[in-house]
N, CA and C of each residue as an Amber inpcrd file, in Angstrom:
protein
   336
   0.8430000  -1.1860000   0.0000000   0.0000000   0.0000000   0.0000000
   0.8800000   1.2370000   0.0000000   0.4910000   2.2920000  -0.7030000
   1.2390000   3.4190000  -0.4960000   0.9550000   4.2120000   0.3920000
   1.1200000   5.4050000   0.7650000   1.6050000   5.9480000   2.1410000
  -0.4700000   6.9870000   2.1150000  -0.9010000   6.8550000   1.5110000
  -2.1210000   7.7870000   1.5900000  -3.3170000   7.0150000   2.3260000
  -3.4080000   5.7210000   2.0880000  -4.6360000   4.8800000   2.2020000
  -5.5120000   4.5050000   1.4950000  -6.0760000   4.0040000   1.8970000
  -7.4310000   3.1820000   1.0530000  -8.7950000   3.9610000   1.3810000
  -9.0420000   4.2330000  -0.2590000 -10.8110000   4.8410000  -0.5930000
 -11.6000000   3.6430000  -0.4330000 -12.7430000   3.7210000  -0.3470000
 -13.4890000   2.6940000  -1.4400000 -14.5700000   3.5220000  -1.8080000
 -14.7500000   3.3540000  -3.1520000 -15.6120000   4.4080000  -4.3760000
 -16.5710000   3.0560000  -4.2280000 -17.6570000   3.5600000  -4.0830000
 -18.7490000   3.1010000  -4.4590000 -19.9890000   3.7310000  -5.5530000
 -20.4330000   3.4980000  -6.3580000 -21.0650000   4.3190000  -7.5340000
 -21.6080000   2.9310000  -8.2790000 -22.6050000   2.7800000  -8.9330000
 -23.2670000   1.5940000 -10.0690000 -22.9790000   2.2650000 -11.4820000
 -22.6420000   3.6780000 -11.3780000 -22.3780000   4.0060000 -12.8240000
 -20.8930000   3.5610000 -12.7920000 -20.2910000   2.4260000 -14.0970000
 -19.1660000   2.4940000 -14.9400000 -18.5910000   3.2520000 -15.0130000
 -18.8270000   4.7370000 -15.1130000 -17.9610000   6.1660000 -16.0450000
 -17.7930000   6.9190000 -14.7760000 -18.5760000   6.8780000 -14.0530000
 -18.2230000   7.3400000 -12.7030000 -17.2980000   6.8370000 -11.7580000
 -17.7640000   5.3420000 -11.9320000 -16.5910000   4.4480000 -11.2160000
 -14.7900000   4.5500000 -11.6050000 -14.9060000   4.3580000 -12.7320000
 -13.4670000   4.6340000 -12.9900000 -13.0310000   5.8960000 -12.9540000
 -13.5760000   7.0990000 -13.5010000 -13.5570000   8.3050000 -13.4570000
 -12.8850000   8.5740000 -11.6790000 -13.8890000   8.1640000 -10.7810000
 -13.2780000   8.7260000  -9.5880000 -11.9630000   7.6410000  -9.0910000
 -12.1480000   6.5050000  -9.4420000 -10.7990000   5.6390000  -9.3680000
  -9.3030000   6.0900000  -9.6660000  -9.4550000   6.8110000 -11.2160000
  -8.1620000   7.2360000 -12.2420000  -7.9500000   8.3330000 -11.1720000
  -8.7910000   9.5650000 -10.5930000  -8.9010000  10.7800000 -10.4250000
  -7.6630000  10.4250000  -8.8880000  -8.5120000   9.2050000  -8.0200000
  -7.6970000   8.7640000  -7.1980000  -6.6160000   8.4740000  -6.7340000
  -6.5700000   7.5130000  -7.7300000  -5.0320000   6.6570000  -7.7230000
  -4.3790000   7.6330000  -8.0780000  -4.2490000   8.5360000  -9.3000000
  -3.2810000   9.4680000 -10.0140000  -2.8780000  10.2980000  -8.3890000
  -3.4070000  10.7920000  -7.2860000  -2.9120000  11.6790000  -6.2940000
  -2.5250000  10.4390000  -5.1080000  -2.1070000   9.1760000  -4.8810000
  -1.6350000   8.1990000  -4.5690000  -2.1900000   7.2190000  -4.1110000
  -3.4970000   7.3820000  -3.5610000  -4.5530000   6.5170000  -2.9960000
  -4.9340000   5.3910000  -3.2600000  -5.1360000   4.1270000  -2.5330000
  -5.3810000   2.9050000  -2.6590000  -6.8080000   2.8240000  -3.1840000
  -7.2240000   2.5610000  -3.8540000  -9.1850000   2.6650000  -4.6220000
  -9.1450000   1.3010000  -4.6390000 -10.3680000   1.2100000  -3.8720000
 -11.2570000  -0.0640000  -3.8050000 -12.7040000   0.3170000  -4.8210000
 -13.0110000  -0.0450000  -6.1660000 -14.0060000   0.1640000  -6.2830000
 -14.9500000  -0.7790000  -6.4760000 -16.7590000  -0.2420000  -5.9140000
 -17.6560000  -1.1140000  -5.6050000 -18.6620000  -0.5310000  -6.4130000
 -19.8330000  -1.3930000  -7.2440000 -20.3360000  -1.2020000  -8.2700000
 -21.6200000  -1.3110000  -7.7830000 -21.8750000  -1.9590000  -6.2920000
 -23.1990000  -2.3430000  -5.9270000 -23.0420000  -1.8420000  -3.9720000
 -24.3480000  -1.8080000  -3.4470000 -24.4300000  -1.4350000  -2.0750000
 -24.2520000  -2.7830000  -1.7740000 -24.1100000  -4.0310000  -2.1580000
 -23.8860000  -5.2090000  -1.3100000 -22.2070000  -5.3730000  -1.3710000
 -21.5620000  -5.2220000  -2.7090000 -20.2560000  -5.1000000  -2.6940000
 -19.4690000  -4.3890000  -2.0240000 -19.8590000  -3.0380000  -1.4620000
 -19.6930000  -1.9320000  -0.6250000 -19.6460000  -2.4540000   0.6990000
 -20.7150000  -3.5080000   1.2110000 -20.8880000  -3.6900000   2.7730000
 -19.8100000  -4.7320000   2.9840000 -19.4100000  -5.4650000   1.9310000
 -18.3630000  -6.7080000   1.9760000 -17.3930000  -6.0630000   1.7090000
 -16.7270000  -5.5030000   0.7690000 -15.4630000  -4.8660000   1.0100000
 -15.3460000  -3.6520000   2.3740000 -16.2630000  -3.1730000   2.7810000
 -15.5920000  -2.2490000   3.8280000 -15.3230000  -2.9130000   4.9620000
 -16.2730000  -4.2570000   5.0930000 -15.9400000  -5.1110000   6.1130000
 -14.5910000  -6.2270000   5.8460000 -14.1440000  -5.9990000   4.8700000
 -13.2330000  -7.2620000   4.0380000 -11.5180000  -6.5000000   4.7240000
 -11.6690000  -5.3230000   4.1940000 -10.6470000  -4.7210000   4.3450000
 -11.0070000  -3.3360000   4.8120000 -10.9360000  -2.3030000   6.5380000
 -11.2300000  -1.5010000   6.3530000 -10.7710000  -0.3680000   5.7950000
 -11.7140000   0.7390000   4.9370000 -10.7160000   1.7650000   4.4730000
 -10.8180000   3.3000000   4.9010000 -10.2550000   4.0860000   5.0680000
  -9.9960000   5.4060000   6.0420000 -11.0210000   6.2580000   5.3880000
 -11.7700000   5.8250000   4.0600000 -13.0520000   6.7950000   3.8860000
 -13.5320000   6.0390000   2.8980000 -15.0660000   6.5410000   3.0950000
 -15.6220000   5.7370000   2.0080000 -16.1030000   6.8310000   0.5440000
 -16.6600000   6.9760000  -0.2530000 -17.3430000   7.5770000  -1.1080000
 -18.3780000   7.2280000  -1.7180000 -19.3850000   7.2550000  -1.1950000
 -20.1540000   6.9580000  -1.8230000 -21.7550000   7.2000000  -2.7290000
 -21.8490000   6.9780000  -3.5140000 -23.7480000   7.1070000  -4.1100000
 -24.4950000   7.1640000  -3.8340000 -25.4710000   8.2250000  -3.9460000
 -26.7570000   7.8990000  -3.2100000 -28.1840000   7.6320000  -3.8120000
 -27.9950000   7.4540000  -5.1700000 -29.0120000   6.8420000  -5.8020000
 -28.5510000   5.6270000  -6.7260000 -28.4820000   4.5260000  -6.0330000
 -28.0840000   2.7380000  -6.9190000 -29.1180000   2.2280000  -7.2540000
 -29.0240000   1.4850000  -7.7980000 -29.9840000   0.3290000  -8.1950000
 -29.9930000  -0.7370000  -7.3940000 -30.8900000  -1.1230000  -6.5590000
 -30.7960000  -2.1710000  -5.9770000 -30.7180000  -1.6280000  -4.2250000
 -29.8000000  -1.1460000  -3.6630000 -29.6110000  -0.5850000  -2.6530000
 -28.5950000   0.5280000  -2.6250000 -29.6690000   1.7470000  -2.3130000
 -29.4870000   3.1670000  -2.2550000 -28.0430000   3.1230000  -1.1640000
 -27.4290000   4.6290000  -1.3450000 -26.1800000   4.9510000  -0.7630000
 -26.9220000   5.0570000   0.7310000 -28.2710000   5.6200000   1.4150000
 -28.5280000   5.8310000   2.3150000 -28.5430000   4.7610000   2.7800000
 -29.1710000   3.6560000   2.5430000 -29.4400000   2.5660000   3.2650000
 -28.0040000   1.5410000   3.2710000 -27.1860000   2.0300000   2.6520000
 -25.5050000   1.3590000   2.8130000 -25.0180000   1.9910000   3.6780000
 -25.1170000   3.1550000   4.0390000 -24.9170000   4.1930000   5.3270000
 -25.2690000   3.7100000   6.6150000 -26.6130000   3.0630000   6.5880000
 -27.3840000   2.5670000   7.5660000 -26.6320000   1.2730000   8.2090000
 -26.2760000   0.2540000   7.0380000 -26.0840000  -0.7610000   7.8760000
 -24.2170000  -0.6780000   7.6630000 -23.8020000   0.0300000   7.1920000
 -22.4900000   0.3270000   7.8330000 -22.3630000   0.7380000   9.4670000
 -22.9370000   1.6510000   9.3410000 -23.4490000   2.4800000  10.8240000
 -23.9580000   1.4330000  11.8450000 -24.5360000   0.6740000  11.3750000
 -24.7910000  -0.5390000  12.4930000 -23.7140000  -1.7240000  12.4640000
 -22.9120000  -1.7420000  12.0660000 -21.4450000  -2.6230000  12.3790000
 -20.8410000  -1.9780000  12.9380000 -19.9520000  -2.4320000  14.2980000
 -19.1850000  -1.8410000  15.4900000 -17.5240000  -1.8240000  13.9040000
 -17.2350000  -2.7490000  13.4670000 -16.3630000  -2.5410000  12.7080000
 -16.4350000  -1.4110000  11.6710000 -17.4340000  -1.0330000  11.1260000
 -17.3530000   0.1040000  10.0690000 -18.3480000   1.1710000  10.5460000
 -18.7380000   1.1750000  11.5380000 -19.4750000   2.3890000  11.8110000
 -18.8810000   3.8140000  11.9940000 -17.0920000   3.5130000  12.1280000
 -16.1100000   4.9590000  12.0820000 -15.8440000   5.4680000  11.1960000
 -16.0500000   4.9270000  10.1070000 -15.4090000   5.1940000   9.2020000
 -16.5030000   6.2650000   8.2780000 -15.8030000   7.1120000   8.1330000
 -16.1130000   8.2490000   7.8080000 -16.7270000   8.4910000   6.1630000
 -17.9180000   9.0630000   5.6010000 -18.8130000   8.7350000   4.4660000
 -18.9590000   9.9090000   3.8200000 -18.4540000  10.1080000   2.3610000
 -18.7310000  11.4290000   1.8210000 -19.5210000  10.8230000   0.4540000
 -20.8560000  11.6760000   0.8500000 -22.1150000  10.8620000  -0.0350000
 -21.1450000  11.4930000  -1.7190000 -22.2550000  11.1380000  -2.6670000
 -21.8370000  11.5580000  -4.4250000 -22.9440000  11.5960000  -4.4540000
 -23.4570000  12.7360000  -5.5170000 -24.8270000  13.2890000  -5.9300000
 -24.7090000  13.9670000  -7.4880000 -25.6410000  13.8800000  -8.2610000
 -25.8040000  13.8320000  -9.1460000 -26.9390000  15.1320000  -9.0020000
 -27.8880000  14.6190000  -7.9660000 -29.0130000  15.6080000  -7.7960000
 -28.6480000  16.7640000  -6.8390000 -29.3700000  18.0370000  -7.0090000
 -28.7830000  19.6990000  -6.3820000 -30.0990000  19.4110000  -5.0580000
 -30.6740000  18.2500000  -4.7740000 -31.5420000  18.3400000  -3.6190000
 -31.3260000  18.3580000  -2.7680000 -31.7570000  19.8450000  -1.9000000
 -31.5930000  20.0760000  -0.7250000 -31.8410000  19.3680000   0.0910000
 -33.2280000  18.5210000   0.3470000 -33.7780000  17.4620000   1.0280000
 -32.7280000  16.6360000   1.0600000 -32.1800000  16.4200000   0.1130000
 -31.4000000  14.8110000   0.1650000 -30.4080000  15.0060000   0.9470000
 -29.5420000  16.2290000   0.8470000 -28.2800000  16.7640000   0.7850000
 -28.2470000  17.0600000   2.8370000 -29.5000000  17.3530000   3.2380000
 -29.4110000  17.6470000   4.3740000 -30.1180000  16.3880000   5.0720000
 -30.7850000  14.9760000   4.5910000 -31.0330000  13.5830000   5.3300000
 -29.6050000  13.2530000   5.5480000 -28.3410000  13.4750000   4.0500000
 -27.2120000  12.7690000   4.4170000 -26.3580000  13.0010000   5.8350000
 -26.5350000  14.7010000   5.9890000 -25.8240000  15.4290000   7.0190000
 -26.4810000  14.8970000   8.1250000 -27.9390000  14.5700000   8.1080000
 -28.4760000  14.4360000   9.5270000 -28.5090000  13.0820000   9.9190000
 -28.2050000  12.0260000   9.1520000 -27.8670000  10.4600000   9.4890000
 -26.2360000  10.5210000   9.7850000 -25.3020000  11.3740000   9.1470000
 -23.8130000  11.2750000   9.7530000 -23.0620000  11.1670000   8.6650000
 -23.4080000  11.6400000   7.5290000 -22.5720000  11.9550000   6.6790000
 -21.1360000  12.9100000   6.5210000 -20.1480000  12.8370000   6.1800000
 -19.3280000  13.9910000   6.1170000 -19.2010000  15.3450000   5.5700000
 -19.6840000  14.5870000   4.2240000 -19.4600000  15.9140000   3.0140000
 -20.4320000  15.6460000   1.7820000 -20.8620000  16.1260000   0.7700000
 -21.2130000  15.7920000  -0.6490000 -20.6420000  16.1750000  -1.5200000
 -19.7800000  15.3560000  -2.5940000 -19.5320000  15.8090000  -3.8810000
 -20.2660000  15.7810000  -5.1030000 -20.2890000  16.5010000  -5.5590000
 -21.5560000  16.8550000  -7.1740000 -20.9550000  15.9790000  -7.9560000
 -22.0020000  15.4130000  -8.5000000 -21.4940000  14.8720000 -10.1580000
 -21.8680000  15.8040000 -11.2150000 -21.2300000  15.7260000 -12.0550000
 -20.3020000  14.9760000 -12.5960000 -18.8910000  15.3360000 -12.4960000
 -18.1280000  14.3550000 -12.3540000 -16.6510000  14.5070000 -12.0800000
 -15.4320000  15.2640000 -13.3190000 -14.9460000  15.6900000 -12.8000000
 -14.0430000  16.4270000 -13.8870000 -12.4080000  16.2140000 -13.9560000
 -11.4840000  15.2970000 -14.6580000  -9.8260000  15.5450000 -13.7630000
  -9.6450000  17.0380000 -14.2440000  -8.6180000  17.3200000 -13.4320000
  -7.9250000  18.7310000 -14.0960000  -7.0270000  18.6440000 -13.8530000
């Protein structure tokens, strides 16, 4: 591992997924990426990582409810969650803050 740590990107979009992976790794970071909220609950429990990133609208199981049962494991409940949004909703943007979110980043992603 190199000296920064381990992400794990979670996102169901492809173009997003790698997008924030490349964006990652290129500034030294270990990227774990997860394509689904069930892949997400097994890798953060598999290996833990010093932040997560993740989606909040998947297919299958939403970023909130991966929040939820992270938050209920004594093993990953520290670990710290910066939702990804696509949508400018205030509603959404302030459930994430009030369940224990960190931060939100907008999509769509840009390198520079």
């Amino acid at each position: 591992m190199n000296g920064k740590g381990v992400i794990l990107v979670v996102d169901d979009s492809p173009e997003s997924l790698v997008l924030l992976t490349d964006i990652l790794a290129a500034e030294g970071y270990e990227v774990r990426p997860a394509d689904s909220g069930e892949l997400a609950l097994a890798a953060a429990a598999a290996i833990r990582p010093e932040l997560i990133l993740l989606d909040i609208r998947m297919s299958n199981m939403g970023g909130f409810e991966v929040f939820r049962r992270l938050n209920a494991r004594p093993e990953t409940r520290e670990i710290p969650i910066i939702f990804i949004s696509a949508s400018a909703d205030t509603e959404e943007r302030v459930e994430g803050w009030r369940i224990g979110g960190v931060d939100f980043v907008s999509k769509p992603f840009e390198k520079q």
